[in-house]
C-alpha positions as CSV (number, residue, x, y, z in Angstrom):
1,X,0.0,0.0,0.0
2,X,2.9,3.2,0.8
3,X,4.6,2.1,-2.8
4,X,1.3,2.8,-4.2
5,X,1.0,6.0,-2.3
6,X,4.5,6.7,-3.2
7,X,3.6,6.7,-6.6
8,X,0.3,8.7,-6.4
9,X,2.7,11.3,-4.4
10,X,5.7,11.1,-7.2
11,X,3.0,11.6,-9.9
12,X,1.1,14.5,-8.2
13,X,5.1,16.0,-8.2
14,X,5.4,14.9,-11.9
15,X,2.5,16.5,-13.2
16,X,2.5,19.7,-10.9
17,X,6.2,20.2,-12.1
18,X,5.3,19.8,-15.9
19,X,2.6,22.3,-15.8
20,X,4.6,24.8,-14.2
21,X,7.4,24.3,-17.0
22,X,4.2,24.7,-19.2
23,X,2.5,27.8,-18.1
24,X,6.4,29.3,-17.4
25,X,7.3,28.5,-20.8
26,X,4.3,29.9,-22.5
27,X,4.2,33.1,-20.5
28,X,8.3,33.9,-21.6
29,X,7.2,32.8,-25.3
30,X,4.3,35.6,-25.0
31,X,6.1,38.4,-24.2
32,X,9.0,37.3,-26.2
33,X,6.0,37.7,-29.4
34,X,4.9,40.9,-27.9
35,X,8.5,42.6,-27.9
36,X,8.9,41.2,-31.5
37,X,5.4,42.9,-32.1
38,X,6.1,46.7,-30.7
39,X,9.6,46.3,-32.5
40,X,7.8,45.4,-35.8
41,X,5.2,48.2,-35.2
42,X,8.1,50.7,-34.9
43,X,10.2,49.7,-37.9
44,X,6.5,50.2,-39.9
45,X,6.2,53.6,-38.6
46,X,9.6,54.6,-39.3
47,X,8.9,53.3,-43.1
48,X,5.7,55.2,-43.1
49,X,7.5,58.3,-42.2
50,X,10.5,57.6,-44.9
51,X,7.9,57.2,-47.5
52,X,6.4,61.1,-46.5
53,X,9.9,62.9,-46.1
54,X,10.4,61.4,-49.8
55,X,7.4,62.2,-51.2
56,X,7.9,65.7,-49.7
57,X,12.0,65.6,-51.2
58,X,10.7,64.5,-54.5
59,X,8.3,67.9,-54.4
60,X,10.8,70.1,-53.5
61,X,13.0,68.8,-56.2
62,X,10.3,69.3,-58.8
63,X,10.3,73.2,-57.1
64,X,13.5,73.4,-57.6
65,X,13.6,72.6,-61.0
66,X,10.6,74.9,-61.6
67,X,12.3,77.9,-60.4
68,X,15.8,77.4,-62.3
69,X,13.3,77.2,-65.6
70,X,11.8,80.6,-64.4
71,X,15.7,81.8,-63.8
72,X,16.9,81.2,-67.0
């Protein structure tokens, strides 16, 4: 009868330590996603914002260009 409650015990241990690796696992793998997330989310703002300073270069060129016609 105790090598059967032995067991019982061990497997009670077992499973308690397996769900802990688990839950600790899942919980480092979720905010591992959400760093990768708010790092993605900046690099597609920054490309947003490169994509208006050269639309606004590629105007100011074309002004440019404008006014040395109107020079000459």
């Amino acid at each position: 009868m105790t090598d059967i409650i032995t067991a019982l015990i061990a497997l009670c241990g077992t499973m308690f330590g397996t769900f802990g690796g688990i839950l600790a696992a899942n919980k480092l793998t979720v905010y591992r996603i959400e760093q990768l997330e708010q790092k993605v989310s900046k690099h597609n703002n920054l490309v947003e914002r490169m994509f208006l300073v050269e639309s606004s270069a590629k105007s100011a060129h074309h002004r440019i260009d404008e006014l040395r016609e109107e020079i000459k």
